[in-house]
N, C-alpha and C positions, 0 to 999 in steps of 0.2 A: 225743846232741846235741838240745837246745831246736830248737823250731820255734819260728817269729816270732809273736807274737798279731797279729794284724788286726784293726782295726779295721773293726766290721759297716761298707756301704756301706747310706746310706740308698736307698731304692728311687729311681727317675726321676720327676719330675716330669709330674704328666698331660700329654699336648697336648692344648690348647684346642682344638678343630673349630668353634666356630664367636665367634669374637673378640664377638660384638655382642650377647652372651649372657649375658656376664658381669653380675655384680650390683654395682653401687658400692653402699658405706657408710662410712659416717664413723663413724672412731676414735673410741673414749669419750676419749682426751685431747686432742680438737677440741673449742671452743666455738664456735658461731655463732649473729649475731645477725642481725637487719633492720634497715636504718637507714629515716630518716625517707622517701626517696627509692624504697623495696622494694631496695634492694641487699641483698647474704648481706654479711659480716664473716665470717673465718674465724679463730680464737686456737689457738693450738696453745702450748703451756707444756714448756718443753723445761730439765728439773733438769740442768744440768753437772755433773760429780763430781770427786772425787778435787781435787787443786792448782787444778786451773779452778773448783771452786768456793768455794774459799775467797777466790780473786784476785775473783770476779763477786760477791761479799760483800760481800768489801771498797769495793768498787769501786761498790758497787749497781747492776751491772749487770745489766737486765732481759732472761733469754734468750727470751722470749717470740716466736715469730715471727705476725704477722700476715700477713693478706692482705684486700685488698675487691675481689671479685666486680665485674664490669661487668654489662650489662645479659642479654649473653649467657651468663656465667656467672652471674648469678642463676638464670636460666631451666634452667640444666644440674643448677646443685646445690641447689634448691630441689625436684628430683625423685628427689635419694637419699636413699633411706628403707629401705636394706637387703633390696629384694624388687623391685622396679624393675627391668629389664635397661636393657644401653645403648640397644639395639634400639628400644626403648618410649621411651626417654629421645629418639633420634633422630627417630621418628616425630612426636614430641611438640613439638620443638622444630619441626621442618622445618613443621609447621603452625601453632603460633603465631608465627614469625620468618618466615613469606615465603620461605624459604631453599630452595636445591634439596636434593635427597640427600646428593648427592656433595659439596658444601658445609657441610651441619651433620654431617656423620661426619667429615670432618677438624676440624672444631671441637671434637666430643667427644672426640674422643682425644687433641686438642692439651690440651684442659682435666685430661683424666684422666690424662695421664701428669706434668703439670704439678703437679697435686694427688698426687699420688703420691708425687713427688719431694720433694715438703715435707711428706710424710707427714700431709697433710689429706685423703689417699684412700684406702682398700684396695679390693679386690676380691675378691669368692666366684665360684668355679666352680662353678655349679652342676650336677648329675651329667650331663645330658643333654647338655650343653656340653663333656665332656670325655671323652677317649680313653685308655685305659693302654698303653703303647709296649711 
């Protein structure tokens, strides 16, 4: 009698020890600009495939998602540059906004998971930030 093959399990995802550690950077398929005001513009260019894109063809529909920055997201994402922590991000803002701690650390993580989710954010853990289970 055969035994079943299995499929290998990829190993566990590190945990993070310390969340504010992390390093934002922007996707190579994000563009951003500056408007005349210093706000960010974010363009993210998103191909549909298959059926969806021959109807978005036809149709000349632009999947393009955009987003503009407020003044406090200027200020958040005008400081990823792939080596950044949030940590240093938070610092940063909390003294140029006037802002308490515990006020601009809910704002950065409100913006980062936000950016995230629209896939205008990723994140590195860098080694000292993370733990193996």
């Amino acid at each position: 009698m055969r035994g079943i093959a299995r499929k290998p399990q990829a190993p566990p995802p590190p945990i993070i020890t310390d969340p504010f550690a992390v390093i934002p950077v922007q996707p190579d398929t994000v563009e951003r600009k500056q408007d005349s005001q210093g706000n960010i513009h974010l363009r993210l260019s998103v191909q549909p495939k298959g059926m969806v894109k021959k109807v978005a063809d036809w149709l000349g529909y632009d999947y393009t998602k955009k987003i503009q920055l407020d003044e406090y997201g200027t200020a958040y994402y005008s400081q990823v540059d792939g080596q950044t922590t949030l940590d240093t991000i938070i610092n940063h803002m909390t003294d140029k906004l006037g802002t308490s701690r515990d006020d601009t650390e809910g704002m950065v993580v409100l913006y980062t998971k936000k950016l995230m989710t629209m896939n205008m954010l990723a994140l590195i853990v860098p080694e000292n930030a993370r733990r193996n289970p």
